[in-house]
C-alpha positions as CSV (number, residue, x, y, z in Angstrom):
1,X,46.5,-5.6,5.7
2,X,45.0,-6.1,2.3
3,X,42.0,-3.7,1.1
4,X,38.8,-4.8,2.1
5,X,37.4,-4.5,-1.0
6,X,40.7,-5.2,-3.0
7,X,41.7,-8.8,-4.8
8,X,44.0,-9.4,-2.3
9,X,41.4,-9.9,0.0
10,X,39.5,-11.6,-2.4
11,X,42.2,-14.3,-2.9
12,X,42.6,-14.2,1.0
13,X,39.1,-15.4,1.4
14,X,39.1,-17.7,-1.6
15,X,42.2,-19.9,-0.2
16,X,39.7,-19.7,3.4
17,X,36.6,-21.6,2.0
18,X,39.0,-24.0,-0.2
19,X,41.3,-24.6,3.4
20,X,40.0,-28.5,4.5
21,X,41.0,-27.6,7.5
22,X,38.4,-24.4,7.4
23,X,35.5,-26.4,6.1
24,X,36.0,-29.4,8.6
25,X,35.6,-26.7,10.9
26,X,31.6,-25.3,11.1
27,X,32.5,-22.1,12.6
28,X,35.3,-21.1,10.5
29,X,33.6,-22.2,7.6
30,X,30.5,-20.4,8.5
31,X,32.9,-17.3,9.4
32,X,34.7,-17.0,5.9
33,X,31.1,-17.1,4.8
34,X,30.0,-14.3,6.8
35,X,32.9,-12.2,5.5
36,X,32.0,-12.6,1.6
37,X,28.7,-11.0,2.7
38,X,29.8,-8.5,4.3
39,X,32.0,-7.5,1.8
40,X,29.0,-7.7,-1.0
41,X,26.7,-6.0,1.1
42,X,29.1,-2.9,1.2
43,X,29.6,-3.1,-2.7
44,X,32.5,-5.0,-3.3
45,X,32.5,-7.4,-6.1
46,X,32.9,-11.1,-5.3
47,X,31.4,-12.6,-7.9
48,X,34.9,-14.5,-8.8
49,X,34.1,-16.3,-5.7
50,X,31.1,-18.0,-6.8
51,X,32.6,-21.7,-7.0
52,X,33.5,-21.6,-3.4
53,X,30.7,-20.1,-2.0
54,X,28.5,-22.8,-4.0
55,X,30.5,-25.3,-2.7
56,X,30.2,-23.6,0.8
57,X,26.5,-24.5,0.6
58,X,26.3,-28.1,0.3
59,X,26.7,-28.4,3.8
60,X,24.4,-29.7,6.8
61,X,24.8,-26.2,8.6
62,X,21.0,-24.3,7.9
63,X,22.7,-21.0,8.9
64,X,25.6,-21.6,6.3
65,X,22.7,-22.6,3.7
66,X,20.9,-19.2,4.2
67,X,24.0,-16.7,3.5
68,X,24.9,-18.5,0.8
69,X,21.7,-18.4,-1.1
70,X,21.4,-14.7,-0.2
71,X,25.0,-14.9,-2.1
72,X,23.5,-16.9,-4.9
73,X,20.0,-14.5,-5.8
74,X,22.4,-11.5,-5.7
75,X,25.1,-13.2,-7.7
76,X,23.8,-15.2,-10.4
77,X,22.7,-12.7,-12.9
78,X,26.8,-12.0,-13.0
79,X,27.3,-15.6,-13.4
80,X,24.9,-17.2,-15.5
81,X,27.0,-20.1,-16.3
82,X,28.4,-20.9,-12.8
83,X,24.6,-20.9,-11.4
84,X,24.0,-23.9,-13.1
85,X,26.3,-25.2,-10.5
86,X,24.2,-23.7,-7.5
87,X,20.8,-25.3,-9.5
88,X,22.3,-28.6,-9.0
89,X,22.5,-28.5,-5.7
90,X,19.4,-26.7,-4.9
91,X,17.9,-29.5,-6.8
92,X,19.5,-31.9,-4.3
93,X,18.4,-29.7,-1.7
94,X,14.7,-30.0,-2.5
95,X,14.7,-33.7,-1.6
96,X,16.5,-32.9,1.8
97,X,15.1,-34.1,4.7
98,X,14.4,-30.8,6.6
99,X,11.5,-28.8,5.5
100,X,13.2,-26.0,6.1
101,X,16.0,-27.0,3.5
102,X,13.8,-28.0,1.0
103,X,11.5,-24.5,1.2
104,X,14.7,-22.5,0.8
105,X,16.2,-24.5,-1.8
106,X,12.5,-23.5,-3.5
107,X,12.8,-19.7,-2.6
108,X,16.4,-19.5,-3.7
109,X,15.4,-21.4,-7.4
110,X,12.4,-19.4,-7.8
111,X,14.6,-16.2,-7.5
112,X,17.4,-16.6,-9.5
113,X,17.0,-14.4,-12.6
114,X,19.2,-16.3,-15.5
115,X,17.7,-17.7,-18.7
116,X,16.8,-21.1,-18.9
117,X,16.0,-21.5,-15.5
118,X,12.3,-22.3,-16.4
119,X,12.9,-26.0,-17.3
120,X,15.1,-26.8,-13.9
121,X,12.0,-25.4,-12.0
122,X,8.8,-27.1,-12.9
123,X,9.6,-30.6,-11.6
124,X,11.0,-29.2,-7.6
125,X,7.9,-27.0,-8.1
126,X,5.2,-29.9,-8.8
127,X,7.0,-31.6,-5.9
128,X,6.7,-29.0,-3.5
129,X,3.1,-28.3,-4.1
130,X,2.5,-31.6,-2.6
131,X,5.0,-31.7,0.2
132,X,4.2,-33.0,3.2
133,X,5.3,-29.5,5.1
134,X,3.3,-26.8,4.9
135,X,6.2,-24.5,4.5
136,X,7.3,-26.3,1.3
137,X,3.9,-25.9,0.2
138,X,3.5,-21.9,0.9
139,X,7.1,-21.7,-0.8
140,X,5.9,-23.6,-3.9
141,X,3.4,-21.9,-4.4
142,X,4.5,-18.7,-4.8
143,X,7.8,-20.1,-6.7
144,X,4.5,-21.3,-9.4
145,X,3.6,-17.2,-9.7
146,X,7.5,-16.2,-9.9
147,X,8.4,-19.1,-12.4
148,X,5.3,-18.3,-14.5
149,X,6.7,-14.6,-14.6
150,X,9.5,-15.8,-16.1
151,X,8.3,-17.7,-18.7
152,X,6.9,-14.5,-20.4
153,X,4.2,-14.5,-23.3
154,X,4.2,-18.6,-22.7
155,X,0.9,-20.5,-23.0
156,X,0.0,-20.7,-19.2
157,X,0.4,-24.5,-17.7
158,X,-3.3,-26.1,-17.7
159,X,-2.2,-28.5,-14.9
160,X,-0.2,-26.5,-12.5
161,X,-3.6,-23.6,-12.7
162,X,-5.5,-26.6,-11.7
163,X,-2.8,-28.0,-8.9
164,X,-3.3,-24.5,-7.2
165,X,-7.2,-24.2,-7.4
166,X,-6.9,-28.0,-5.5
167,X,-4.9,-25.9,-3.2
168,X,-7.2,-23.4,-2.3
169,X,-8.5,-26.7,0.4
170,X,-5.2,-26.9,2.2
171,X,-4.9,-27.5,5.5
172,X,-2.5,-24.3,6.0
173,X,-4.4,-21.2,6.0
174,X,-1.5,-19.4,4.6
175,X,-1.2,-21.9,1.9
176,X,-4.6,-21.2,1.0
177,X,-4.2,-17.5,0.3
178,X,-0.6,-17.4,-1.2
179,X,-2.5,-19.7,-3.7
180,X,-5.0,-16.5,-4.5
181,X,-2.6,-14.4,-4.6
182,X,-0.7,-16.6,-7.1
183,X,-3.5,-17.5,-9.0
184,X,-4.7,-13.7,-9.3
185,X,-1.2,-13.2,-10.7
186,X,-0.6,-16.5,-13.3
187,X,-4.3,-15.5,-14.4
188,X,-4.0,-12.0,-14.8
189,X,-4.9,-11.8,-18.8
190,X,-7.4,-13.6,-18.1
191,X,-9.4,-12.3,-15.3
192,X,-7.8,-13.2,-12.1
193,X,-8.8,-15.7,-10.0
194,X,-12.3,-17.1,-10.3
195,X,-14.4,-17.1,-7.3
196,X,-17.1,-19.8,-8.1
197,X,-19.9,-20.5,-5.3
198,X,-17.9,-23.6,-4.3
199,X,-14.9,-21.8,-3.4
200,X,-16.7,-18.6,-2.3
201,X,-18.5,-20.8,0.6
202,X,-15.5,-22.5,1.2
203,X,-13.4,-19.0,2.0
204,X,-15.6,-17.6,4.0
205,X,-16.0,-21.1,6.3
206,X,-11.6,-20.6,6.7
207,X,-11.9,-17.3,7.1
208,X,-11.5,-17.7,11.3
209,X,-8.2,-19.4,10.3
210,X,-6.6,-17.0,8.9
211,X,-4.4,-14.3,10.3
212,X,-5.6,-10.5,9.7
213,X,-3.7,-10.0,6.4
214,X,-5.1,-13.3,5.1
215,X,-8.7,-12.0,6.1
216,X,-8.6,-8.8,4.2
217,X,-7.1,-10.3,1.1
218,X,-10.1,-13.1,1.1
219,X,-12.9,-10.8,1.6
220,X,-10.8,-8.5,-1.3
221,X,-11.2,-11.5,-3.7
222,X,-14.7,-12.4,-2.3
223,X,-16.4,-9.4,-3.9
224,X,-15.9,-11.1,-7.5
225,X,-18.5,-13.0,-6.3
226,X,-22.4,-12.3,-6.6
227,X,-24.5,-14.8,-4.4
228,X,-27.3,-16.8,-6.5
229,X,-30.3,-16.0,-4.3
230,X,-31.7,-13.8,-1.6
231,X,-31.2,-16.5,0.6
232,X,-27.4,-17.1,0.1
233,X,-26.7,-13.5,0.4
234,X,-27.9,-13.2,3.9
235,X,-26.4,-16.0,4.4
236,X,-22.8,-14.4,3.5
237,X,-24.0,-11.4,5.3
238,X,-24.3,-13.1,8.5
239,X,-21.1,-14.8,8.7
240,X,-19.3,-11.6,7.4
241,X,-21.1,-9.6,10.5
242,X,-18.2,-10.6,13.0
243,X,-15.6,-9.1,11.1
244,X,-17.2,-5.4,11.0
245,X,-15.8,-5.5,15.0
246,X,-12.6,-6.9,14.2
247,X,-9.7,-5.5,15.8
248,X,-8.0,-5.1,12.6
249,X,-9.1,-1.5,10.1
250,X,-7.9,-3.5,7.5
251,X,-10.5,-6.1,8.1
252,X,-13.0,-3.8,9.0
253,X,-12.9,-1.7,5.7
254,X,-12.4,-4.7,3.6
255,X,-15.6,-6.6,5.3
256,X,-17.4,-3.4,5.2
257,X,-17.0,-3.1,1.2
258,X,-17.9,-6.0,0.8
259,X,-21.2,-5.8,2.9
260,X,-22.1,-2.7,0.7
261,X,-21.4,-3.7,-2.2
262,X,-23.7,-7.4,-1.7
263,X,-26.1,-5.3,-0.1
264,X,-26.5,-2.6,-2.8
265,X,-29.8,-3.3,-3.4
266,X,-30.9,-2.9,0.3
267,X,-30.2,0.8,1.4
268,X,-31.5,-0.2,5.1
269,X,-28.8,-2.8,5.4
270,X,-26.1,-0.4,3.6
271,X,-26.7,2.4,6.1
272,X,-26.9,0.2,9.1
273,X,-23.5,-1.0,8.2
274,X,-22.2,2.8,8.0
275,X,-23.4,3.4,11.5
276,X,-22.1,0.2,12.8
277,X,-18.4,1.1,11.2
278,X,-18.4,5.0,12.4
279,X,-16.1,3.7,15.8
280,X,-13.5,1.7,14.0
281,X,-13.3,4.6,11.4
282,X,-12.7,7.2,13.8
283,X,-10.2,5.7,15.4
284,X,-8.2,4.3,12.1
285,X,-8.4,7.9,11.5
286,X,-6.7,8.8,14.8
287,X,-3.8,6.1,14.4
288,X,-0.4,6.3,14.7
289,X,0.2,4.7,11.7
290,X,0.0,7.5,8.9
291,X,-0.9,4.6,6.4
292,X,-3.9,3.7,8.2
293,X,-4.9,7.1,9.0
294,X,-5.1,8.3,5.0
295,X,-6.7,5.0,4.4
296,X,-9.4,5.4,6.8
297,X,-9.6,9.5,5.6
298,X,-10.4,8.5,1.8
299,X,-13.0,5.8,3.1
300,X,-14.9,8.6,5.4
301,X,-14.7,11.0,2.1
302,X,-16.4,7.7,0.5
303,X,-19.0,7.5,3.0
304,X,-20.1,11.0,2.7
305,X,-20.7,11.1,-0.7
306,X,-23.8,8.2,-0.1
307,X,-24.5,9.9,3.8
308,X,-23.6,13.5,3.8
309,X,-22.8,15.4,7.5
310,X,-22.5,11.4,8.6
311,X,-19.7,12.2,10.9
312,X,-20.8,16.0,12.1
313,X,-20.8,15.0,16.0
314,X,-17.5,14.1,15.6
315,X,-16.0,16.9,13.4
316,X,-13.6,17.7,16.1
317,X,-11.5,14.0,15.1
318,X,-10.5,15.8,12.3
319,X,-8.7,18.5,13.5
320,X,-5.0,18.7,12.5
321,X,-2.3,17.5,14.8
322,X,1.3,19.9,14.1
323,X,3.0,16.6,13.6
324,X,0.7,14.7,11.1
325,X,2.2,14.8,7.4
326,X,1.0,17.8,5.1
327,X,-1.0,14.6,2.9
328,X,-3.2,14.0,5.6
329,X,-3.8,17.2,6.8
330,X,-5.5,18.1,3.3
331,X,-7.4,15.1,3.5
332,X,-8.7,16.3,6.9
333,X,-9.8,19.8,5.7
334,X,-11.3,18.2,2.9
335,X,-13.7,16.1,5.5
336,X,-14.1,19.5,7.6
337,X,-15.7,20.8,4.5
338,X,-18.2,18.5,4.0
339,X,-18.8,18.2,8.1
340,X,-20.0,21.7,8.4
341,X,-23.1,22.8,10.0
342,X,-25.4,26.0,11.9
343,X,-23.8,24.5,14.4
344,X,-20.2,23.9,14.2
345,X,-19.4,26.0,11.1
346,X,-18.0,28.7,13.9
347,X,-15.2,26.3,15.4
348,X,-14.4,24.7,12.4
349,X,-13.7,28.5,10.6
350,X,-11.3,29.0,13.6
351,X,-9.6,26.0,13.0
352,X,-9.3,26.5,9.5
353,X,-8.3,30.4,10.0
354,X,-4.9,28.9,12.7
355,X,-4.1,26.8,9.9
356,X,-4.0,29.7,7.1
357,X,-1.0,31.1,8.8
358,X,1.4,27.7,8.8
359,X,4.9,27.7,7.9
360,X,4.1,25.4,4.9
361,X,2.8,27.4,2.2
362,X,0.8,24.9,0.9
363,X,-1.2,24.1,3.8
364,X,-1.7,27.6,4.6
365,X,-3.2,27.9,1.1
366,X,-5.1,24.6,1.3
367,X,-6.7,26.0,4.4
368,X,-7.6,29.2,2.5
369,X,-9.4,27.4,-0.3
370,X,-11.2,25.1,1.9
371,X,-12.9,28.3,3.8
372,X,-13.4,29.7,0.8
373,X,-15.1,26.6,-0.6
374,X,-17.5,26.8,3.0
375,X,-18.0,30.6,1.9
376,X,-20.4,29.0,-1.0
377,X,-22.8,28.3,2.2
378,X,-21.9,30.6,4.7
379,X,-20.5,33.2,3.0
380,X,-20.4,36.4,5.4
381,X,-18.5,34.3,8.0
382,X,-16.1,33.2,5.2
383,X,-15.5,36.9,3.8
384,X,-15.2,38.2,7.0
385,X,-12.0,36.0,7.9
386,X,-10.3,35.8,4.2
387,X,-10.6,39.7,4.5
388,X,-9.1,39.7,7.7
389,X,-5.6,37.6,6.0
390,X,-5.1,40.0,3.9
391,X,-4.3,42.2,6.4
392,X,-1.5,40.1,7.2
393,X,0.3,41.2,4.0
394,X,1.9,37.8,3.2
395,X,2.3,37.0,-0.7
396,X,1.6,33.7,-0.5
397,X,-1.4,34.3,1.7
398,X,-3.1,37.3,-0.2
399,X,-1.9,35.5,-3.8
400,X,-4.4,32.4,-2.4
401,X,-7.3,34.8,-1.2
402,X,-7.4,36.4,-4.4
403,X,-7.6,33.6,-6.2
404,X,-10.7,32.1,-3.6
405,X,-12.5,35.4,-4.1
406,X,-12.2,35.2,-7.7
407,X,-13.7,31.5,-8.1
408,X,-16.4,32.8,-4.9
409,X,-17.4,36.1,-7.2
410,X,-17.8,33.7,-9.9
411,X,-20.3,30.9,-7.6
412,X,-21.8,33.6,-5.1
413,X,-22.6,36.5,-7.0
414,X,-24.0,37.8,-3.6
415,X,-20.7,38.3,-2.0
416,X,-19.4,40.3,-5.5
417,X,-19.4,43.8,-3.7
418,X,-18.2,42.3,-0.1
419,X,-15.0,40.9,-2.5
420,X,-14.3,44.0,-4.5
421,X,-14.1,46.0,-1.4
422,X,-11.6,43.7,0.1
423,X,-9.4,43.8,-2.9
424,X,-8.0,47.6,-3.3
425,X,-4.8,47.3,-2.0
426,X,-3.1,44.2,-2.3
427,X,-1.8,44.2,-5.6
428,X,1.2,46.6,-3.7
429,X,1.9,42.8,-1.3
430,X,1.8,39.9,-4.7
431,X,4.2,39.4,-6.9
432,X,2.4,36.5,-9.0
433,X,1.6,38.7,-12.1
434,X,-1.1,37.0,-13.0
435,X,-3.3,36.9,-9.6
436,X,-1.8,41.1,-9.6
437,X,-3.6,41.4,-12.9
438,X,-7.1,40.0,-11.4
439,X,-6.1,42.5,-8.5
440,X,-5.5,45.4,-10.5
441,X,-8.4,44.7,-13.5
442,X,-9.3,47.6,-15.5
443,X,-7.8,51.1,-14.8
444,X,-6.6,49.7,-11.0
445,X,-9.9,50.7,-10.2
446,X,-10.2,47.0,-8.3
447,X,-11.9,45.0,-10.6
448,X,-11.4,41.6,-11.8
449,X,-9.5,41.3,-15.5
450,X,-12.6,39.2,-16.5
451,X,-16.4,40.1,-16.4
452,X,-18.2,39.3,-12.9
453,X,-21.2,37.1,-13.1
C-alpha cells in the first residue's frame, strides 16, 4: 500500500483524475477529488497535481466545483504559473448559468494570492456588481475590497467607489452592508465611508431588513453622521427607539451609543436612555457567552463614569461565578467598587474577603486591592478584614496586603496607625524583598522604608 503522503500515492491519484473512465464517472471523479484534500488537509504536498485538479473543476458537478477551489486558494501561491490555468476557467465560470457557480468562481478569484491577478479581476468584478443574483452581488462586492487590497499604494478606482455607493440601494439587505463594510475598507486613507443625510435616512428606513449583525454594523457607521436640525434628530431618535428593546446586546449597545452620543446635548434624554438599557445590560452581563458578558461589563463601567452607584440595587449580578474566566471576574470587582454603598458595602466586603483566598493568585490579589481601594471610604471595615488575611500567613496574600496598606497610608493618613500595627510580623511570611523592605522599614521597628504622609 503506497504511503499516504508519499509520491507513490501521489502518482496513484494523478493516473485517477486523468482515467476517462473516472471522470465519465461523477462519483469516482468526485471521490479522487475528495482524496487530494484529504491528503492536503493533513499536510501532504500535492501541489504537482495542480493540472488535474484544475481540470477536475470544469465540471457541471457544484460539489466537485467547491473542493477544488478550496484546492486552488490553498495551492496557487505554490504555483503561480499553473493558476493562470485555474483563472481561465473561473473566468468561464463567472458567465455560468447558476448563481451559485458564478459567486464562487468570484470568491475563489478574489482569493487567490499570485501577482498579476489584479488585471483578470476587474472586469468579472464589474459584472458581478450588477448581477442579476443577489449572491453574485454580496460576493462582488466584497471581491472589490479584497482586489483593492491587492493592488497596494494604487490610485483607488473613481468608478468602482462610485458602483458601491449606487449599491448602498440594493434590494439585498446584505448586499447593502457588505458594501459599508467594503467601502470603509477601499476608503480607509481617506476617512471611511461617508455617511451623507441621503444615505443616513436611507439606512435607518432598511434597518428592519436587516439581520442583527447587519443592524449593529449600520447604526456603528451611523454615528459619523450629525443630523442638520433639531427636528431631524428626534426624528432619528424615534426610529432608533425600537432597537433599545431588541433582542440582540449587540443591537442594544450599538443603538444605545448612538442615542447618547446624538443626544449629547440633552442630558434628560441621555439618562432616560441609561435607565431604559439597565435590563438588557444586566442580563448581557449574566450570559453565557463570555464575549458578551466582558462586553456588556466595560459598557456598565462606561455608564458609571456619567451615573455613579447607577446599578447599586443590582450589585448582587456582579458577583463571581467559580467558572467565569479570571478576565471577567476583574472586570466584576472593578464594578463592585464603584457599586458600594451604607448599605451594601457589608455583603459586598464578604464577597470580596471569599475571593481573597482563591487558588489563582492573581484574583486573590485583585480582590485584595479592590477592598483596599473601598478602604479609601470605608476604611475601618476594610482594615479590619485585610488585617485579618494576614493572619492566614500566605506570601502571595500578605505580599498584596502590604502593598494596599502602603498606597492606603499614603491616601488615608487616618488609617496610618491602624496599618502599622497590623504590619509587625509579616516580614518572617514574604519573600518579595522589596514589599519585606516596606515591612521591615527603619531599624525593623515596623515602619514603611519611605516617609508616611
Amino acid at each position: 500500500m503506497p504511503y499516504l503522503g508519499g509520491e507513490e500515492a501521489q502518482r496513484e491519484l494523478r493516473r485517477a483524475l486523468s482515467n476517462p473512465h473516472v471522470q465519465a464517472d461523477p462519483a469516482r471523479y468526485r471521490g479522487a477529488v475528495l482524496r487530494v484534500i484529504r491528503l492536503m488537509a493533513q499536510g501532504a504536498d500535492v501541489s504537482g497535481l495542480f493540472p488535474e485538479m484544475v481540470k477536475a473543476g470544469a465540471v457541471p458537478d457544484v460539489v466537485q466545483k467547491k473542493l477544488v477551489s478550496f484546492y486552488v486558494r490553498a495551492q496557487a501561491p505554490r504555483q503561480p504559473q499553473l493558476a493562470l490555468l485555474a483563472v481561465n476557467s473561473l473566468r468561464k465560470d463567472c458567465a455560468h448559468p447558476s448563481p451559485a457557480v458564478r459567486g464562487l468562481a468570484l470568491r475563489t478569484m478574489c482569493s487567490l494570492r499570485m501577482p498579476g491577478i489584479q488585471e483578470y479581476l476587474q472586469q468579472p468584478l464589474v459584472s458581478g456588481l450588477r448581477d442579476k443574483a443577489s449572491y453574485v452581488r454580496r460576493a462582488a462586492v466584497l471581491g472589490c475590497a479584497k482586489m483593492v487590497k491587492l493592488q497596494g499604494d494604487c490610485e483607488v478606482d473613481g468608478a468602482l467607489v462610485n458602483e458601491l455607493y449606487s449599491l448602498l440601494r440594493d434590494q439585498d439587505p446584505i448586499v447593502v452592508v457588505n458594501c459599508l463594510r467594503a467601502l470603509e475598507e477601499i476608503l480607509k486613507k481617506e476617512g471611511g465611508v461617508v455617511i451623507n443625510k441621503p444615505i443616513a435616512h436611507h439606512l435607518l428606513n432598511r434597518m428592519p431588513d436587516l439581520d442583527q449583525w447587519g443592524q449593529s454594523e449600520v447604526l456603528t457607521f451611523l454615528l459619523r453622521y450629525k443630523p442638520r436640525s433639531e427636528d431631524e434628530l428626534f426624528d432619528i431618535l424615534n426610529l432608533l427607539d425600537a432597537y433599545l428593546k431588541s433582542s440582540s446586546p449587540s443591537v442594544v449597545m450599538a443603538a444605545t451609543k448612538l442615542f447618547l452620543v446624538l443626544a449629547r446635548e440633552y442630558p434628560d434624554v441621555q439618562a432616560d436612555v441609561l435607565v431604559r438599557v439597565k435590563g438588557p445590560l444586566l442580563s448581557a452581563c449574566t450570559s453565557e457567552s463570555r464575549e458578551l458578558c466582558f462586553t456588556a461589563l466595560c459598557h456598565v463601567r462606561q455608564i458609571l463614569r456619567s451615573l455613579p452607584g447607577h446599578f447599586s440595587s443590582h450589585y448582587k449580578k456582579f458577583f463571581c461565578s467559580y467558572s467565569e474566566p479570571h478576565y471577567i471576574k476583574c472586570q466584576k470587582m472593578e464594578v463592585l467598587c464603584e457599586l458600594v454603598n451604607d448599605e451594601n458595602v457589608q455583603q459586598v466586603l464578604e464577597e470580596l474577603k471569599g475571593y481573597c483566598t482563591d487558588v489563582s493568585v492573581e484574583l486573590a490579589q485583585g480582590a485584595i486591592f479592590a477592598i483596599a481601594n473601598i478602604a479609601r471610604t470605608y476604611t475601618e471595615q476594610c482594615v479590619g478584614i485585610l488585617t485579618e488575611l494576614l493572619g492566614l500567613q500566605q506570601e502571595h496574600i500578605t505580599s498584596a496586603v502590604v502593598r494596599a496598606f502602603r498606597d492606603l497610608a499614603w491616601l488615608c493618613p487616618q488609617c496610618t496607625d491602624a496599618v502599622c500595627q497590623a504590619l509587625p510580623g509579616c516580614e518572617d511570611t514574604i519573600q518579595d524583598s522589596e514589599v519585606r523592605g516596606q515591612c521591615l522599614g527603619q531599624g525593623g521597628q515596623g515602619l514603611f522604608s519611605f516617609p508616611l504622609p
